[in-house]
N, C-alpha and C positions, 0 to 999 in steps of 0.2 A: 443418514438423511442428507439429502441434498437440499445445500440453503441457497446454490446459485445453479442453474443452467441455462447453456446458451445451446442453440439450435436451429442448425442451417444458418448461421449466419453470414447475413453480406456484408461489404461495402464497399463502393468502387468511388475514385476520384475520375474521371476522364478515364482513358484508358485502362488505365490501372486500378486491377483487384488488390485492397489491403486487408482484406477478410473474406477468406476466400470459403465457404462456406463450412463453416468453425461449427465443433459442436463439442462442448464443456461442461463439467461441472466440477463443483465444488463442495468438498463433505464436509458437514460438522466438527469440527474440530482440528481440522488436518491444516497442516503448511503444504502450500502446494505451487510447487514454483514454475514460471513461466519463462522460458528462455529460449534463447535467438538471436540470428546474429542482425547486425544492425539492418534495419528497413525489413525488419523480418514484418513488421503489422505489431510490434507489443503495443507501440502507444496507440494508435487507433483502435483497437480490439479492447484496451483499457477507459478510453474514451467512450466506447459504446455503453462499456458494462455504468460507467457511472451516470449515462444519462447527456454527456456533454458531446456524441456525436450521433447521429441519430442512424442507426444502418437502415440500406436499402430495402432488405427481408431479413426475414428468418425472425427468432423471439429470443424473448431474454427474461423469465425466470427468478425472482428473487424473494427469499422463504414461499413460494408456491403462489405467489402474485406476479401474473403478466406485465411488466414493469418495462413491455418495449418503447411505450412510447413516453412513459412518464421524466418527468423534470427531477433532474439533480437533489432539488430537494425532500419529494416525496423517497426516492430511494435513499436518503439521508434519514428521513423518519424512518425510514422499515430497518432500519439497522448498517447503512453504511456508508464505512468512512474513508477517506483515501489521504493516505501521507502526504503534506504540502509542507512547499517553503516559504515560512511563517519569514521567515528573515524579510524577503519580499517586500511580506506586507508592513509590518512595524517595528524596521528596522532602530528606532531609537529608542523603544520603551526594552525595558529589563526580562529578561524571561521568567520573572515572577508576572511583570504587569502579562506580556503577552498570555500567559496560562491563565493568569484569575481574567482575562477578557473573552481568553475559549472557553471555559466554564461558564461565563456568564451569558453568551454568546448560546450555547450548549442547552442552558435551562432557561433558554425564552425571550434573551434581555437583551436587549440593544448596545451596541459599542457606543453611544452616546451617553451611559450612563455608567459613564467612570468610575463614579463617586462610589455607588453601590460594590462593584467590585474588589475596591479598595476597603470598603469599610466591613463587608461581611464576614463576619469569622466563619461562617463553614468554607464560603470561597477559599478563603485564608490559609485554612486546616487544609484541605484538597492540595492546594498548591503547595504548600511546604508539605506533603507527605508526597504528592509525585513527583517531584524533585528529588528527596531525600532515596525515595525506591529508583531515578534515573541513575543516582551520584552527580545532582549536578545543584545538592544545597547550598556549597560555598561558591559559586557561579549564580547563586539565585538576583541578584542586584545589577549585574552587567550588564550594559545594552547587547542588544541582537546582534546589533552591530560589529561588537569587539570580540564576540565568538571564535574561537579556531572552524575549522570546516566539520572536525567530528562531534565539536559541542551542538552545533548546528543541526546533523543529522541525530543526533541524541534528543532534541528538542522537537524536533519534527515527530517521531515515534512518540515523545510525551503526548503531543498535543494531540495526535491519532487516539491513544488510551486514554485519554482525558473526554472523547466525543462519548465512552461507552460503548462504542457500536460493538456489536457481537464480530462482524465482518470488517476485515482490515485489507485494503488495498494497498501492499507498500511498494513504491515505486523506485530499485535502486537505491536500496539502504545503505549499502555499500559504496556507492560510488566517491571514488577520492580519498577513503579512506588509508592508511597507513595498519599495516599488520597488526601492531597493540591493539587500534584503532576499531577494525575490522571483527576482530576475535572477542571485543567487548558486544559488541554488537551483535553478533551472532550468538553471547550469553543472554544475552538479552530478549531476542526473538525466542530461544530452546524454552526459557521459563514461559513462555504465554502459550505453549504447544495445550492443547486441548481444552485451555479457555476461550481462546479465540480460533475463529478459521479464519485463516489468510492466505491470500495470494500474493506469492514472492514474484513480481519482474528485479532480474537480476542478473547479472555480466559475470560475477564470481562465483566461478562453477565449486572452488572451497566450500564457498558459504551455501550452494545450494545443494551439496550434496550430503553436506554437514546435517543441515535443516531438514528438507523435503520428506515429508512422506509421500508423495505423488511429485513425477515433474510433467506435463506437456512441453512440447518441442514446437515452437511456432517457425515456420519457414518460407518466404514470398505468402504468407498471409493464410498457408495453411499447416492445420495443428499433424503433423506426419507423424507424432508417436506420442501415447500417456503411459506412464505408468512409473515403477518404484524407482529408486537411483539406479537400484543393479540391474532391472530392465531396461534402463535407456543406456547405463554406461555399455550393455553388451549387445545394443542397437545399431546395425551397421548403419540404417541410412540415416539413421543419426549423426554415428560416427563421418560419414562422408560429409554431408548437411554442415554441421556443426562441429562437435565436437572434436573433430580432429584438426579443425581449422584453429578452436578456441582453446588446445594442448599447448 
């Protein structure tokens, strides 16, 4: 089943096509990763899908609802979520406060109402067990702030599972990371394989080859090849495109 497709899609700035008439899906269950070399169109093509860029033509698909033109947050109701950097936003509260404020955030409640998230014991239980399932319990009191870069991208992915959404947008999981780093990370993604369906944007062709069961090839804004690791790694225009650039 396809929970996302995109079809004929455009989007041009002035001149320039950065979706150049894309046509995608995404199945049920699968990691499916998205790769390109830089200005290839992932951020804009990603912007589309969540609602924050609006394209020219073509439609967009999501669980079987026509979702081209709708707002960020009605596609947040229908099930999806996209990786962000929480650091950003509240950088001096603790990664427990931050997580009991996305859950409370999550089931309806206003960030104005601190008090509640602090005081509820289900919030409570949630946060100390997705913490304890990241390995980041004895980390649970430090501000955002004091973070190293891979705790930070570990909390990002929390707060993504924490929304519930069945579909996961993660953007550059990887990036910055260190090989320890990296490799937890990637254990991390293998365990949600056929609970969640996600689309990987990602630079570390390890981690996406490790992960993908489907990759798409994005290149000057269009999609030139889909299909399993060993179909694109023995893709030449791939190979020319990409891959031989990114060896």
């Amino acid at each position: 089943m396809n929970v996302l497709e995109l079809v004929n899609l455009v989007k041009r700035f002035g001149g320039v096509t950065a979706t150049d008439h894309v046509d995608f899906s995404l199945v049920e269950g699968e990691i499916h990763a998205l790769i390109g070399p830089n200005g290839a169109g992932k951020t804009t093509l990603i912007g589309q899908i969540m609602g924050e860029i609006p394209p020219d033509s073509g439609s967009i698909r999501l669980f079987g609802e026509n979702v081209t033109g709708a707002s960020v947050r009605h596609r947040v109701r229908l099930g999806l979520a996209r990786s962000f950097q929480i650091v950003e936003l509240l950088p001096e509260f603790s990664l427990a406060e931050n997580l009991a404020l996305a859950i409370q955030v999550r089931d309806g409640h206003s960030f104005r109402f601190w008090g509640r998230a602090s005081a509820d014991k289900a919030i409570q239980a949630e946060v100390s067990r997705r913490l304890t399932e990241a390995g980041l319990a004895a980390r649970a009191d430090i501000p955002v702030a004091a973070l190293s870069h891979g705790e930070r991208k570990d909390l990002e992915l929390v707060l993504a599972l924490a929304s519930n959404a069945p579909v996961l947008l993660l953007d550059e999981p990887m990036a910055g990371l260190g090989p320890s780093e990296t490799a937890a990370m990637i254990a991390s993604l293998r365990k949600l394989k056929g609970s969640k369906t996600i689309l990987l944007v990602e630079h570390d062709m390890d981690a996406v080859f490790a992960l993908a069961d489907r990759i798409s090839v994005l290149v000057y804004g269009r999609i030139i090849a889909t299909g399993t690791p060993a179909q694109i790694r023995a893709n030449s225009e791939v190979q020319r495109a990409y891959l031989g650039e990114a060896a």
